[in-house]
Biotite code that builds the C-alpha atoms (Angstrom):
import biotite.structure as struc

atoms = struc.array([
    struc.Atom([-11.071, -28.723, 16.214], chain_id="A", res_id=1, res_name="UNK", atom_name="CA", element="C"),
    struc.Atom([-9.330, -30.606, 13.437], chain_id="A", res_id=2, res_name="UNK", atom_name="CA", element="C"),
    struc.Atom([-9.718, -27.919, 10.969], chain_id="A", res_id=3, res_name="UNK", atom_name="CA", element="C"),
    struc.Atom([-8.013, -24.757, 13.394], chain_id="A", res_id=4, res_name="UNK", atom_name="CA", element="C"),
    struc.Atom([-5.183, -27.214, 14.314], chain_id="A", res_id=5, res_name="UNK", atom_name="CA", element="C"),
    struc.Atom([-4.653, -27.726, 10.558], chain_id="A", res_id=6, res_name="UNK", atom_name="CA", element="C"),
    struc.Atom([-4.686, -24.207, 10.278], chain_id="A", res_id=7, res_name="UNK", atom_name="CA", element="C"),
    struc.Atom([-2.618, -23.102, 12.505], chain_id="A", res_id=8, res_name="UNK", atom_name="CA", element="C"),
    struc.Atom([-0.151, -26.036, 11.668], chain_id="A", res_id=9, res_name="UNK", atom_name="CA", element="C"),
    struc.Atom([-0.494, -24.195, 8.347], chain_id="A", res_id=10, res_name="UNK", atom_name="CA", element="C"),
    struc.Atom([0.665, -20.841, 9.305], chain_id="A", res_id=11, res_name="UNK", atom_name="CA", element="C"),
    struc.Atom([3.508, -22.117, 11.723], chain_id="A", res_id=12, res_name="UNK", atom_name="CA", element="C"),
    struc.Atom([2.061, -19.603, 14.624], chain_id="A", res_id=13, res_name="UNK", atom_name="CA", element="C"),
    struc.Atom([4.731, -20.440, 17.035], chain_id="A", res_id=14, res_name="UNK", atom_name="CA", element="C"),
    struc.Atom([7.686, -20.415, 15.258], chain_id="A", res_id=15, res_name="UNK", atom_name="CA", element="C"),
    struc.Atom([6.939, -17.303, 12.995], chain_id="A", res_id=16, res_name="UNK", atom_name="CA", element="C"),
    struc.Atom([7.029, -14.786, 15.959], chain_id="A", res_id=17, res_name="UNK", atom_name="CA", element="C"),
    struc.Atom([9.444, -13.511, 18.109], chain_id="A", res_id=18, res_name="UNK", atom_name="CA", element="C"),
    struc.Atom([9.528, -10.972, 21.391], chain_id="A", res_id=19, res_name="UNK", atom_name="CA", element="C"),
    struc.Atom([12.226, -9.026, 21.713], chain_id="A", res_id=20, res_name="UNK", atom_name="CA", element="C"),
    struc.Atom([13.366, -5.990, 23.636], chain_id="A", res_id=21, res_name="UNK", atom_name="CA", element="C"),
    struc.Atom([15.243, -2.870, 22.639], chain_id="A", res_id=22, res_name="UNK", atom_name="CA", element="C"),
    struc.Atom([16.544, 0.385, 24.066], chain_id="A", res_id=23, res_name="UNK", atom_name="CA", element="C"),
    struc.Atom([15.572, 3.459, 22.663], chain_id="A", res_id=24, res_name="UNK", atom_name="CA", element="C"),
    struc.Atom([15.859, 7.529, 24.489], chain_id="A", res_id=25, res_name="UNK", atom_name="CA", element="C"),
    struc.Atom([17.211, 5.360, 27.858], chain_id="A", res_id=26, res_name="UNK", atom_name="CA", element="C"),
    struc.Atom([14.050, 3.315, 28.040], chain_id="A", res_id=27, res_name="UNK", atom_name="CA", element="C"),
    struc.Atom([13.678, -0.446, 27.601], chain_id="A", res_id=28, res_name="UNK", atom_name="CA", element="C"),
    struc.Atom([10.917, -1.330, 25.098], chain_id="A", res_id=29, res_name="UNK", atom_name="CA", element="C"),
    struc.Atom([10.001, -4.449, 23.679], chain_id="A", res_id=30, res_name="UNK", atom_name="CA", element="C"),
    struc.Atom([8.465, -5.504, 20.143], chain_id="A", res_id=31, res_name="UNK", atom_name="CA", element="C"),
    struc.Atom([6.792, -8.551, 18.274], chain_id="A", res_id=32, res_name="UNK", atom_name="CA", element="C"),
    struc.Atom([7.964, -9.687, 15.218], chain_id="A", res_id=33, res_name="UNK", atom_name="CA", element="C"),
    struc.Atom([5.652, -11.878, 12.984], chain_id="A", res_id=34, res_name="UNK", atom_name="CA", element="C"),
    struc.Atom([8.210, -13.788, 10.805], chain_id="A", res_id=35, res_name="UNK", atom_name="CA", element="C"),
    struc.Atom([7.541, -14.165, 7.053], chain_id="A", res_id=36, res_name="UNK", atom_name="CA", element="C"),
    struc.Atom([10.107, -16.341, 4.752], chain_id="A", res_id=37, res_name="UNK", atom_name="CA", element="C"),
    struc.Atom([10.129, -16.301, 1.307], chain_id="A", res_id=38, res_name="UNK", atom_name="CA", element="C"),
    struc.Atom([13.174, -17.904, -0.077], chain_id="A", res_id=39, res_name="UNK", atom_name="CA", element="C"),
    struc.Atom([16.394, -16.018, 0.977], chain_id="A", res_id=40, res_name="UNK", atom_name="CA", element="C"),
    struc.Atom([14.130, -12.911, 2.157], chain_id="A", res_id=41, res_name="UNK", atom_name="CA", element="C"),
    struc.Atom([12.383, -12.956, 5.620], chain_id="A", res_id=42, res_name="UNK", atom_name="CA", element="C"),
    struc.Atom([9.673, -10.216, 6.427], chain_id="A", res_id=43, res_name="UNK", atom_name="CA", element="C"),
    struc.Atom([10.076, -8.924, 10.020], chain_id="A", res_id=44, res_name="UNK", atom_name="CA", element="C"),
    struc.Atom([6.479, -7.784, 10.674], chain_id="A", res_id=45, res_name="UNK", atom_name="CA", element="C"),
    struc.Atom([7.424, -5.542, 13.714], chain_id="A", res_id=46, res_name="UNK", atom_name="CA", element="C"),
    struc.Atom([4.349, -4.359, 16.595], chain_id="A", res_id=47, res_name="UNK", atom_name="CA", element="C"),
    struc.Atom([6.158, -2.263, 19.428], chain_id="A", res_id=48, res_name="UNK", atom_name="CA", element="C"),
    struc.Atom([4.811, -2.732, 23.322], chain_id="A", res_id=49, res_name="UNK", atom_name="CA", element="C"),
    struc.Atom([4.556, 1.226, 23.122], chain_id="A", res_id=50, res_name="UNK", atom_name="CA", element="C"),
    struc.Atom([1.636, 3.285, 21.876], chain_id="A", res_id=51, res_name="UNK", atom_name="CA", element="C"),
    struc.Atom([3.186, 6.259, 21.046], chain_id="A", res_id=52, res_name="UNK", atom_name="CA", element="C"),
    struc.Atom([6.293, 4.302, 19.382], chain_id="A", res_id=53, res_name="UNK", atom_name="CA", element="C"),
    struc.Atom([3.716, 1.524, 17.731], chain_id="A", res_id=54, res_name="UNK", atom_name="CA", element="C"),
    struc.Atom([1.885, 5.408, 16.562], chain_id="A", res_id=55, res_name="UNK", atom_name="CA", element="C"),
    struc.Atom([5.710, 6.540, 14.934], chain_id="A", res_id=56, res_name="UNK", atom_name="CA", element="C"),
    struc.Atom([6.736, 3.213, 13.104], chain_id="A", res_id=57, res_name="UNK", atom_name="CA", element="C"),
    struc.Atom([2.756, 3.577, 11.476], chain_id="A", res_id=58, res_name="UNK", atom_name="CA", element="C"),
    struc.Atom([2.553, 2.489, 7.514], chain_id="A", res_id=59, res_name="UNK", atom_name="CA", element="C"),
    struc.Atom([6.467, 1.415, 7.908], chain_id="A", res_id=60, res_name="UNK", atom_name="CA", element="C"),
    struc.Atom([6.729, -1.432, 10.552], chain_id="A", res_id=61, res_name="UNK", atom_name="CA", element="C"),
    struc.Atom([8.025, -3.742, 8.116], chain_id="A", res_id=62, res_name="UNK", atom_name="CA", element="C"),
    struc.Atom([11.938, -5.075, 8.289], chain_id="A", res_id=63, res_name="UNK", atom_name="CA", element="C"),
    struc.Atom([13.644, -6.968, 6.012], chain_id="A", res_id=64, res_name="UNK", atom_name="CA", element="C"),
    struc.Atom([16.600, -9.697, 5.899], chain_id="A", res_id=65, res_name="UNK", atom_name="CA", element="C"),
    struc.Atom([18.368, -11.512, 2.987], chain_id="A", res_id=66, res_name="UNK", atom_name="CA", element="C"),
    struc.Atom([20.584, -14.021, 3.244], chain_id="A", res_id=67, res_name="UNK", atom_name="CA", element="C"),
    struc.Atom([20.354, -13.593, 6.861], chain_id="A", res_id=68, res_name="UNK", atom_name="CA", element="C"),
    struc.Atom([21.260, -10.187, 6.832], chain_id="A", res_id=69, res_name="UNK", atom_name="CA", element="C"),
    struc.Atom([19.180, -7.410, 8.119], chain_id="A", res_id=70, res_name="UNK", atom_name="CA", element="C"),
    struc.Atom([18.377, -4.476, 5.647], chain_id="A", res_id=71, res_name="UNK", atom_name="CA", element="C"),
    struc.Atom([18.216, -1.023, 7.231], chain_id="A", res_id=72, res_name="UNK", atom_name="CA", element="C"),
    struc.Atom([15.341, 1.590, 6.004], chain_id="A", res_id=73, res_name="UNK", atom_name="CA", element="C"),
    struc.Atom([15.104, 3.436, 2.682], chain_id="A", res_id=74, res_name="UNK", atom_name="CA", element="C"),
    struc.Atom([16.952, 6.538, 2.915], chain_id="A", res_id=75, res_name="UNK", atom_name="CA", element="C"),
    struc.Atom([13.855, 9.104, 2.807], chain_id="A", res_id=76, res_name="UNK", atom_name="CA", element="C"),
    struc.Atom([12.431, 7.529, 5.458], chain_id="A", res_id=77, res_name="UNK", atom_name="CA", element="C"),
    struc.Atom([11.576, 10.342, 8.369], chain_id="A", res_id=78, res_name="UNK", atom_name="CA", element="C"),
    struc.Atom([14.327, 11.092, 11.104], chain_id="A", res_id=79, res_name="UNK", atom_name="CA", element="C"),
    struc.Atom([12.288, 9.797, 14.274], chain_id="A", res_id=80, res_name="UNK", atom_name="CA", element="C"),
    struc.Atom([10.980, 6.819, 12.570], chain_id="A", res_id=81, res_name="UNK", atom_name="CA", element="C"),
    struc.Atom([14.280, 5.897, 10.759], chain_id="A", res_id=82, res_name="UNK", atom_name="CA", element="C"),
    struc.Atom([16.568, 6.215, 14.236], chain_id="A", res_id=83, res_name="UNK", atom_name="CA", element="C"),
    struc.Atom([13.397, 3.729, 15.929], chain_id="A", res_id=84, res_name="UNK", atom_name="CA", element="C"),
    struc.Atom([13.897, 1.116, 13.053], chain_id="A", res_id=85, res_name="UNK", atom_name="CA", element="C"),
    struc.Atom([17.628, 1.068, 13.098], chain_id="A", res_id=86, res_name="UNK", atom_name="CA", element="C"),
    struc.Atom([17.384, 0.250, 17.220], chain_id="A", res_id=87, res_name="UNK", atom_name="CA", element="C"),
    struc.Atom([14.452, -2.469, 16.375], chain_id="A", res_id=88, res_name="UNK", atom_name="CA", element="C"),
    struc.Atom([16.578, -3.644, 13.502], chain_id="A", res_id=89, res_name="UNK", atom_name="CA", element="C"),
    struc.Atom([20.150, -3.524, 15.957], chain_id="A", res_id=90, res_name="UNK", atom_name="CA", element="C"),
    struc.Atom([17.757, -5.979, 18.347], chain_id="A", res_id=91, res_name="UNK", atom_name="CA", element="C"),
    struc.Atom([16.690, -8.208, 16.027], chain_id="A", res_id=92, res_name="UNK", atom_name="CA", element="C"),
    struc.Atom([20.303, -8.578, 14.150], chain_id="A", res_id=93, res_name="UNK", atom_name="CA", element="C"),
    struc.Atom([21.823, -9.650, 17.420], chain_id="A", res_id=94, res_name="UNK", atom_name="CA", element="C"),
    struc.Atom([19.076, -12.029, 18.157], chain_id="A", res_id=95, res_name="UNK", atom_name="CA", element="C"),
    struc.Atom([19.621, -13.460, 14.616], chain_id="A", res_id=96, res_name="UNK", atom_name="CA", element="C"),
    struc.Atom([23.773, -13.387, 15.698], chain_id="A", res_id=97, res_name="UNK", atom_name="CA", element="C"),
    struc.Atom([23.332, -15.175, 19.062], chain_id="A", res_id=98, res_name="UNK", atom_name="CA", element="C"),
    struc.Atom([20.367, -17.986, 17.464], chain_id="A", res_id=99, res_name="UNK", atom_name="CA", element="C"),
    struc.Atom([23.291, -18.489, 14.796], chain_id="A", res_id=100, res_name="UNK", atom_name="CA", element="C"),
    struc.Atom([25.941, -18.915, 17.083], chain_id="A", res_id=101, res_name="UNK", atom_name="CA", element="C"),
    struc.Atom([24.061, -21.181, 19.495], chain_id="A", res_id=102, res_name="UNK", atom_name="CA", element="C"),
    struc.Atom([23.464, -23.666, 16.381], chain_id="A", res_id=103, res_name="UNK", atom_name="CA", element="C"),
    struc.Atom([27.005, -24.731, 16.228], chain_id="A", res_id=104, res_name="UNK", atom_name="CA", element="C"),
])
């Protein structure tokens, strides 16, 4: 028992993952994040609550912030998938506004 609460103490289980929700096509959806930092960069390992959406974001689930700022996809990245990330990344950018706010 030790050894898997050093572990997960470790990997910082609870902290490093958020649930949010989004709208996309006039449905609510929601997503986890599994939050990696690195320095100024954080890794926004996103898994949406939707099968066929989880299917679409496949091989490009990853988001990325610097300096708390949330980068938007790569510019040949496909139409559907693209316009899915950039309402993911729109959730998770006003989380990150509101969690700054409500630290002062």
């Amino acid at each position: 028992m030790g050894l898997l609460c050093y572990l997960f103490s470790k990997l910082n289980l609870m902290s490093s993952l958020l649930s949010l929700g989004f709208e996309y096509k006039g449905c609510h959806h929601s997503f986890l994040a599994r939050v990696k930092e690195y320095g100024n960069k954080t890794e926004y390992h996103v898994t949406v609550m939707n099968e066929e959406l989880e299917k679409l974001l496949y091989g490009n689930h990853v988001i990325t912030g610097i300096n708390g700022q949330i980068i938007t996809d790569k510019p040949d990245t496909p139409g559907e998938q693209h316009l899915l990330k950039c309402y993911i990344a729109k959730a998770l950018s006003k989380y990150l506004h509101e969690k700054s706010l409500a630290s002062y």
